[in-house]
N, C-alpha and C positions, 0 to 999 in steps of 0.2 A: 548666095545665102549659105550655101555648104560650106567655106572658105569662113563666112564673118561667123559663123556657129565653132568653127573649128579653132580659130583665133581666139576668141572671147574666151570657149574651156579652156584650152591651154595655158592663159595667160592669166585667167580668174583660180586656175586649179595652184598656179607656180608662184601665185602676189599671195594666193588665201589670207585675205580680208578679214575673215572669222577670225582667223588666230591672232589677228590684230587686236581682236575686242577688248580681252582683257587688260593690255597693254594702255591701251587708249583710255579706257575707265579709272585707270591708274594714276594716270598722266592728268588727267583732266579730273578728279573729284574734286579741287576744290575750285572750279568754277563755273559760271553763270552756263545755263543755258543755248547763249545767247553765242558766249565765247566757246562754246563745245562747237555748236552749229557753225563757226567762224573758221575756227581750226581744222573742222570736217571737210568743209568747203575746198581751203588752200590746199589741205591734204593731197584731195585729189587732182585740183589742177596741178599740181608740183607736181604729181603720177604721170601725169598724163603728158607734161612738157618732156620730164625727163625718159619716159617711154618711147615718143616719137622723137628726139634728138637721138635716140639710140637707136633707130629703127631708121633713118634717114642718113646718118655719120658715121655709122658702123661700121658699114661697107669699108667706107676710106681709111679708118682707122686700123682696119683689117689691112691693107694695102700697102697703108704706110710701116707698119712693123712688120710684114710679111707674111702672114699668119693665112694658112687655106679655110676653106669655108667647114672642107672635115675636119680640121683642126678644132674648128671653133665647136662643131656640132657636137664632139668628144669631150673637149674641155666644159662646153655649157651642159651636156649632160651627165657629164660627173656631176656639178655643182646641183644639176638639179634634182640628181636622185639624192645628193646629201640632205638637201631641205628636203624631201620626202619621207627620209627617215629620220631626219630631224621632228616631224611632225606627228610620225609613228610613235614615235618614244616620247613625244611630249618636250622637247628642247627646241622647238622653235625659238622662242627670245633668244636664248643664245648665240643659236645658229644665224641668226638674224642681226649679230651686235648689239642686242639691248640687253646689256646685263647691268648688274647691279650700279654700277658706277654711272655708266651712259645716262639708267633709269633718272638717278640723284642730280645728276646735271641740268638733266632735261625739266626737272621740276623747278630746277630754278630760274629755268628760262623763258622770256616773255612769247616765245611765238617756237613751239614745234612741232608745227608743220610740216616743215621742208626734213629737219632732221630734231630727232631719228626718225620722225613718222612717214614720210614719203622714200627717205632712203638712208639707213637702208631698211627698216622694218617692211617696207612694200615693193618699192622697186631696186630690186638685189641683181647680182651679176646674174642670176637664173632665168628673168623675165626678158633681161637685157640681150644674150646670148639666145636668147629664144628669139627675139625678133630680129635679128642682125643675122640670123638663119633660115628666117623665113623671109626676108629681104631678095636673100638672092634665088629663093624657089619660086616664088612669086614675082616676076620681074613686070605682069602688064600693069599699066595704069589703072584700069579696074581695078586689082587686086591690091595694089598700094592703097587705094581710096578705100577698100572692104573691108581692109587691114587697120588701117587708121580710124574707122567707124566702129570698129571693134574695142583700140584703146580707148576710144572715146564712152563706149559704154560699161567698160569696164570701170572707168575712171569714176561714171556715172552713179555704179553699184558700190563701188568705196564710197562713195560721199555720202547715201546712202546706211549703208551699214557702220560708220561710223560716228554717224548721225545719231542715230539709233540705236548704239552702244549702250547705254545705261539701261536702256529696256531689252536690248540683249542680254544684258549679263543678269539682268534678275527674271529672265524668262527661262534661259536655255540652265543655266547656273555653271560652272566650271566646270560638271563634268559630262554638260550638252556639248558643252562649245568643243572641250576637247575630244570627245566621240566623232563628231565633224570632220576638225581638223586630223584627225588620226586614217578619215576617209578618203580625204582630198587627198593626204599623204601619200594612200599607194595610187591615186589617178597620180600623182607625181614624178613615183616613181616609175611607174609604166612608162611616161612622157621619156624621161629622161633617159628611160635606156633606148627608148625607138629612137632616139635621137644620139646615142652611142651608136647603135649597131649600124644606122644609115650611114656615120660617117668612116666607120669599120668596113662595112660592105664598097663603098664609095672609092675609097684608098686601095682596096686589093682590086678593084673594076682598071685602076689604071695603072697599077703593078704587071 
């Protein structure tokens, strides 16, 4: 239970789904109900595929370009304190690739779901590097299953708050949401340096 509690923060703190809202209300004004809840849906399974293929194929992709597991924990926690402070300051979208252009595109498109809303607005190299980290700390088969129970409620809680968007945005109003997201931002940042200095401390253990 410690393990799936610990998973779910982490990976709900590094997706932050709130700071999606706005995005999503954006994207989706001018359509039916019906098609918000559609696109909510896909949203999140597309999360949740692309989360466990990365949490399952990681490993190997690690392997095949050479790369150590401090390596990665370095590299994904740089990216993850950026989105931290990214969220701090309020430039999530950006940081995210959804800027003005992506925005215009997307509006023009029949179904996005997959992109930009599932990736990268949700699942970004942060989440990604976060689970291909904790792939190899957690090696039992319980733990894979706790781990994967975890994306799954995560993916659970997007469908959910995305869902739910429209009545987010006129409950919380823009500067709920980004009060939020400005909170999750340093639980972020925290993540992401524990998971610098582990692979810091890690690299000098066998120096």
């Amino acid at each position: 239970m410690d393990l799936f509690i610990y998973v779910f923060a982490a990976l709900f703190s590094v997706l932050n789904p709130l700071g999606a809202v706005p995005i999503f209300v954006g994207l989706t004004q001018d359509d039916s109900k019906q098609e918000r809840s559609r696109i909510s849906i896909w949203a999140a399974i597309n999360v949740f595929i692309i989360l466990t293929i990365s949490y399952f194929v990681g490993k190997y992709a690690l392997a095949f370009f050479g790369i150590s597991i401090d390596s990665l924990r370095i590299a994904g926690g740089i990216v993850i304190v950026t989105s931290g402070f990214a969220l701090l300051t309020g430039n999530f979208s950006k940081k995210r690739g959804v800027n003005k252009k992506v925005a215009s595109d997307a509006m023009q498109r029949n179904d996005i779901a997959l992109s930009p809303l599932a990736i990268p607005m949700l699942a970004g190299p942060g989440s990604m590097s976060l689970l291909i980290a904790m792939y190899q700390e957690h090696a039992e088969i319980s733990q894979k299953i706790t781990t994967c129970l975890a994306i799954l409620a995560v993916a659970f809680c997007i469908f959910l708050i995305l869902k739910s968007a429209h009545y987010l945005s006129r409950i919380l109003g823009s500067s709920g949401i980004v009060a939020i997201s400005r909170v999750i931002g340093f639980i972020v940042i925290a993540i992401g340096i524990q998971y610098i200095s582990n692979g810091v401390v890690s690299i000098f253990k066998i120096v």
